[in-house]
N, C-alpha and C positions, 0 to 999 in steps of 0.2 A: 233602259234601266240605268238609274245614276251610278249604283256600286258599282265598283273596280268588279270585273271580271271573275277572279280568282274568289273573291270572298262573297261574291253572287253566288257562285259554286258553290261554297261550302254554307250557305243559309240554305239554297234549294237543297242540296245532300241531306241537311239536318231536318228540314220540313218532308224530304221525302223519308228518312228513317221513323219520324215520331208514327205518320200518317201509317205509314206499314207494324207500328209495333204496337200501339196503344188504339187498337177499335172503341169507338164511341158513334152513338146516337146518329143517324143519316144526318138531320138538321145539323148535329153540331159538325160534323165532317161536313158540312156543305156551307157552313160559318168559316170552318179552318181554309179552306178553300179559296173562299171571298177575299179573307184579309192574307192569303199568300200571295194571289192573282192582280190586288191593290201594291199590299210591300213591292212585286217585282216590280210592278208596270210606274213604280216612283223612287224607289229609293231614300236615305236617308236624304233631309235637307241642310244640304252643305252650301248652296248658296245663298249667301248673304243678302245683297244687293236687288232691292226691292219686294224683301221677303221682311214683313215689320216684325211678324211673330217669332225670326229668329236673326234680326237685326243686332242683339249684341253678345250671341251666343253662338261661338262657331263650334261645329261640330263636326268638322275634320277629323281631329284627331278619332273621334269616334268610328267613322268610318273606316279609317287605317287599322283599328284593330282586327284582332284575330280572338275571336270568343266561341269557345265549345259548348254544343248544348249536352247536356245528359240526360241519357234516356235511363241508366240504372240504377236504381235504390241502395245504391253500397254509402254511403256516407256514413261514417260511424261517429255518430257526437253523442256525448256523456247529458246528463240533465245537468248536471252544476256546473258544464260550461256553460251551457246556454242560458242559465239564471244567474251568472256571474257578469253575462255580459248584456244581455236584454231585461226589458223590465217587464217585471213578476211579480206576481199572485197567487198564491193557491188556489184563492179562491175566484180567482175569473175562469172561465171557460176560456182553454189556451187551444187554437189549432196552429201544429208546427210544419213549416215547410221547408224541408234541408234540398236545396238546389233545385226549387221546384216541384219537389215528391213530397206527397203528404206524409207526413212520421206521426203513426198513431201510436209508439211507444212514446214521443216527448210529448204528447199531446196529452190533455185533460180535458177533456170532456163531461160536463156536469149534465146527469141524468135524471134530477130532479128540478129541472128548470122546462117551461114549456118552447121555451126558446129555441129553434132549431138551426142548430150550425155542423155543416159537414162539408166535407169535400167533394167538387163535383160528378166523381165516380161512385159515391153513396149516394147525392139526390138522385143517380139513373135518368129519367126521361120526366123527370118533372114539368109539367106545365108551367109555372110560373117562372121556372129557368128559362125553360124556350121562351116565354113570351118577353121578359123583361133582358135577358143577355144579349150586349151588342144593338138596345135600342137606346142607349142614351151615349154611348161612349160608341158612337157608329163605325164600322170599319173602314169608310173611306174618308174620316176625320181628317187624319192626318196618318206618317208612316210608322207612327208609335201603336196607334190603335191598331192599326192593320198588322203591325209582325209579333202583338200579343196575341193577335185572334189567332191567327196562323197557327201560335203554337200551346191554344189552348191544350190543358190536360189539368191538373191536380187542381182550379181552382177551389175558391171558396164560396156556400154559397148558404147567408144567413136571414132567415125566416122571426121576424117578431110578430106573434099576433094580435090582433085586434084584441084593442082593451089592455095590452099587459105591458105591466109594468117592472121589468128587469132590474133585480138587485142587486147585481154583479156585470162587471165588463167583459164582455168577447173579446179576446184577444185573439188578433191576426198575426202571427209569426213569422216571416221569412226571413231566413238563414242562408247565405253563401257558405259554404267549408271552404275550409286551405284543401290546392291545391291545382290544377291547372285555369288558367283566364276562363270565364263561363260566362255564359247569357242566361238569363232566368226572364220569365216570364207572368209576374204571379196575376192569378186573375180574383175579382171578388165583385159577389152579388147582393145586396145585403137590399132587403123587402121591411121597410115597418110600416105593418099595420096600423088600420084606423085606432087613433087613440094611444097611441102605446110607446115604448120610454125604453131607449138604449142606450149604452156608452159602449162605444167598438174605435177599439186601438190598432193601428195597421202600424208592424214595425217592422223595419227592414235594419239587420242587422250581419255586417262582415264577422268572420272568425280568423279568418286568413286576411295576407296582407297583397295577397294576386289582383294582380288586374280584372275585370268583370265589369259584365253590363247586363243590368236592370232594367226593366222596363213594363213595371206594374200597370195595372190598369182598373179602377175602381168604382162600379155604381151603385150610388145611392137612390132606391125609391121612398121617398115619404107618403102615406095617403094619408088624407084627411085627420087634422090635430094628434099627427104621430111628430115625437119630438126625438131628433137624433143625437147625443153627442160623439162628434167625431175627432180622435188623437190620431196626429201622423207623427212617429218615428222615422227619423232618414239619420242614420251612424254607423253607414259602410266608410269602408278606407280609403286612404286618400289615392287609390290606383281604379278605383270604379266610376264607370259613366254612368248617370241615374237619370231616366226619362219617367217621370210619375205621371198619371193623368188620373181626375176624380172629377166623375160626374154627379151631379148631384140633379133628382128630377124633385121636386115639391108641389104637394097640392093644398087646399084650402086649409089655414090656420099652422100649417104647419111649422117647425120651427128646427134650423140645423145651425148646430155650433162646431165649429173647426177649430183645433189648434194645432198646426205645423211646427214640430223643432225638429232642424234642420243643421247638422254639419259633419263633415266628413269627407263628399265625395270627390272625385279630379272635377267632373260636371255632372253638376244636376240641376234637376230641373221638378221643380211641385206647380204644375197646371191643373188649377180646379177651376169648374165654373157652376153656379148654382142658377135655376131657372126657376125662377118663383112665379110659376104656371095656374095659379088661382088667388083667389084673394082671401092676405092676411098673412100669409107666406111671409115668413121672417128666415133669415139668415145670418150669423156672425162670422167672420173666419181670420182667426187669429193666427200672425206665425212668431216667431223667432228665429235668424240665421245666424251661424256664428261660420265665419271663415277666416283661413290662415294662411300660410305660405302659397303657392299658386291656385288654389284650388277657386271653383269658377261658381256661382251657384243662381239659379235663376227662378224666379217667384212672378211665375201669370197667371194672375187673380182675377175670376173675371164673376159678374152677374149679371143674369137677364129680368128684368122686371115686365113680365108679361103683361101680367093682370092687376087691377087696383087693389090699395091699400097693401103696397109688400113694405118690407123692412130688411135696408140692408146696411151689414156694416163690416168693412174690413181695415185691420191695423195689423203691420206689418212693424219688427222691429229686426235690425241688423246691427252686430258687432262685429267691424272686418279688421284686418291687420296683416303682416308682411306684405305679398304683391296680390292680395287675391281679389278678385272682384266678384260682386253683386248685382243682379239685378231685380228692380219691382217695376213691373208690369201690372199696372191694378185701373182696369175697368167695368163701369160701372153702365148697363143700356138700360133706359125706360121707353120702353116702347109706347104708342101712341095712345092706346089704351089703358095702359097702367097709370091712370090719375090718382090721387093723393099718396104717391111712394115717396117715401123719405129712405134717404142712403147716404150715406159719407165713407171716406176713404181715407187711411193715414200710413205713410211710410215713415219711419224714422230711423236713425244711422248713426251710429258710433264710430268715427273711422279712427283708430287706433295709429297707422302709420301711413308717413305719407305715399309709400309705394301701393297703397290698397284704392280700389275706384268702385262706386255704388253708381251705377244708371236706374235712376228712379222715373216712372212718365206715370203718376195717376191719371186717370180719364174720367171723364163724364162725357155720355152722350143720352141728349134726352130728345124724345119727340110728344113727350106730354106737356102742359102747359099749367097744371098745380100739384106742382111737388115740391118736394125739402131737401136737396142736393146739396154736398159739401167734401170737397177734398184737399187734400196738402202734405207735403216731403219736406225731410229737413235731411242736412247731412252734415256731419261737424267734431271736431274734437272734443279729449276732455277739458272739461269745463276748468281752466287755469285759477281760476277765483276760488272754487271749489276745492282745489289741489291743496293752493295755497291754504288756506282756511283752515282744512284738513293737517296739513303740515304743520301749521300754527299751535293745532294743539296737540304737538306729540307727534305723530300719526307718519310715518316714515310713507316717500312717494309711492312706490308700488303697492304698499299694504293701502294707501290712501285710493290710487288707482283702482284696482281690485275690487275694493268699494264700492265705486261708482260702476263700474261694468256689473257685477253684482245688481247694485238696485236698477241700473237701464235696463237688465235683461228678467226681471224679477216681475216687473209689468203684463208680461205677458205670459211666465211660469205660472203665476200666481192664480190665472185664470184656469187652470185644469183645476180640473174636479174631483177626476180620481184619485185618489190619495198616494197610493204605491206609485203612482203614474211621478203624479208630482216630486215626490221625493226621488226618484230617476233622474227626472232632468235635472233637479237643481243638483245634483249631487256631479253629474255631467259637467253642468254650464263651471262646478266649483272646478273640477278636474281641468278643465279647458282653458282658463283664466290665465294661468302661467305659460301655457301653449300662448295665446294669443300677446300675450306679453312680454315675453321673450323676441316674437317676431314682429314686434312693434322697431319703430326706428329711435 
């Protein structure tokens, strides 16, 4: 086992308390099992050197930590914290998870929607749970997958069906509270049916300013011309490690739209990969990152193009400043059978001060022979001409700067759909502006 000793210890202690306290389903104790028996037999991946996938993301200090799990439901948060600082709706169906415990008092639940969203200990022994959990986001992926499975409990697990078309957003909540360093594990299962039309917001959002680690775990099923829109929330503090992973499965005509905004953590990490497994299968996956003073953040984007005629498209935008760094990781496979796929790829980068560094490596790897492939990175200051310009008429430097991070990051704000959603971020990216500006050089 890679981990140190001691804190081996206190992960097997904490995996043997949940397993003794929270009885569930044979299968899924024989899931929780799998990905304890994987996490031991590998450990977190701290070495670097000859490991591409975590080539410029060391996770040392990860490992050095000390993070408690919680097994009891004492957490007491107010509703107007929590809509003070995460983004709200009335009208979405909101499920909240305070340190990985579902909270059916912050929770809203809309009972006249055929939509079904509940927590893993209400669907019980669901069939399409068992079938579909832990088959796209496998336990012996990697050691993020396996020490969420390990510590399945409270997930989330949302049902669209065939034909429907959802008026309103499900919103996915997790919540860290103040108070001692903690591990959370959130998990989510989210099924749409043939034909049918969702928008699901997954937010992860700090209260406290404690150290903690995150390490969600995400699958999306599409069937046949079900269309998903997918929002990711990442706005814990700057003392939390964040390991996200989102798998995405797709079948014929289907079509998933992403958009990632991203800033906050010491290190994080948003790994999605979409698998456009029949033909017609569209995908777009939009992010935004904003980073500041040391904080680390990492972006691997990947797509597999199965089958012919998919459609993919990822653009990535980043605003960095002080020492912090970025990275995009964006790859793109057509496998040999997937003829006439079209896909492109775009990173772009604001670097705000010269202590801040963006590792960017788009990829293309193709083994079809008629397709429509395109990718490219930029990374670069503000624009001096512009400044000047700006300055010319009136327009004092920083108000003029401002500006322009504003309309760089607006690009891809622009693109949510949800309304409440949208005015979130931008209200965020407004509040962030002076943060990132101040710790420019």
């Amino acid at each position: 086992m890679t981990l140190a000793t001691a804190r081996g210890e206190k992960y097997a202690a904490d995996f043997k308390a949940l397993t003794e306290s929270r009885p569930v389903p044979g299968w899924m104790s024989d899931l929780r099992q799998r990905g304890w028996d994987h996490f031991d037999s590998i450990g977190f991946p701290t070495a670097r050197r000859g490991n591409e996938l975590w080539k410029y993301t060391n996770l040392a200090p990860l490992e050095r930590g000390e993070f408690g799990f919680k097994l009891d439901r004492q957490s007491q948060v107010s509703s107007d914290e929590v809509q003070q600082r995460a983004p709200w709706s009335d009208d979405w169906t909101t499920l909240v998870f305070l340190d990985g415990s579902y909270s059916e008092s912050l929770s809203r639940v809309r009972t006249d929607s055929p939509v079904k969203a509940q927590n893993f200990a209400d669907a019980g022994d669901d069939s399409s749970l068992r079938d579909h959990l832990a088959a796209h986001a496998v336990v012996d992926e990697s050691a993020f997958t396996a020490v969420n499975t390990a510590f399945l409990r409270d997930g989330v697990f949302v049902q669209i069906p065939d034909g429907h078309e959802a008026d309103t957003a499900v919103h996915l909540l997790f919540i860290t509270t103040p108070g001692a360093s903690r591990a959370t594990y959130p998990r989510t299962l989210v099924l749409a049916g043939t034909n049918s039309r969702v928008s699901v917001i997954e937010s992860y959002i700090s209260l406290g300013e404690e150290s903690g680690f995150t390490a969600p775990v995400a699958e999306y099923v599409l069937g046949s011309g079900a269309g998903v829109e997918h929002y990711r929330v990442l706005a814990e503090n700057e003392e939390t490690f964040h390991i996200g992973t989102t798998r995405v499965y797709q079948s014929d005509d289907s079509n998933f739209r992403s958009v990632a905004f991203s800033l906050g953590p010491k290190i994080g990490r948003n790994d999605i990969h979409t698998m456009l497994d029949a033909p017609g299968a569209e995908c777009t996956l939009n992010g935004l990152y904003l980073t500041t003073n040391s904080q680390h953040l990492d972006n691997h984007i990947s797509t597999t193009h199965a089958k012919p005629n998919g459609t993919s498209h990822q653009f990535y935008k980043g605003v960095l400043s002080g020492d912090s760094r970025a990275v995009f990781s964006g790859r793109v496979l057509v496998e040999k059978d997937a003829q006439k796929s079209e896909a492109d790829q775009k990173d772009l980068n604001l670097v705000l001060s010269h202590g801040a560094e963006i590792d960017t490596k788009p990829s293309l790897e193709i083994y079809a022979d008629d397709v429509k492939c395109a990718h490219g990175a930029t990374a670069g200051h503000t624009d001096p001409e512009a400044l000047f310009y700006m300055q010319s008429r009136g327009i004092d430097e920083e108000t003029a700067q401002a500006m322009l991070v504003r309309g760089f990051a607006s690009e891809i704000a622009d693109t949510i759909r949800v309304d409440a959603l949208r005015e979130y971020v931008e209200n965020v990216i407004e509040e962030t502006i002076p943060a990132l500006q101040a710790a420019a050089d």
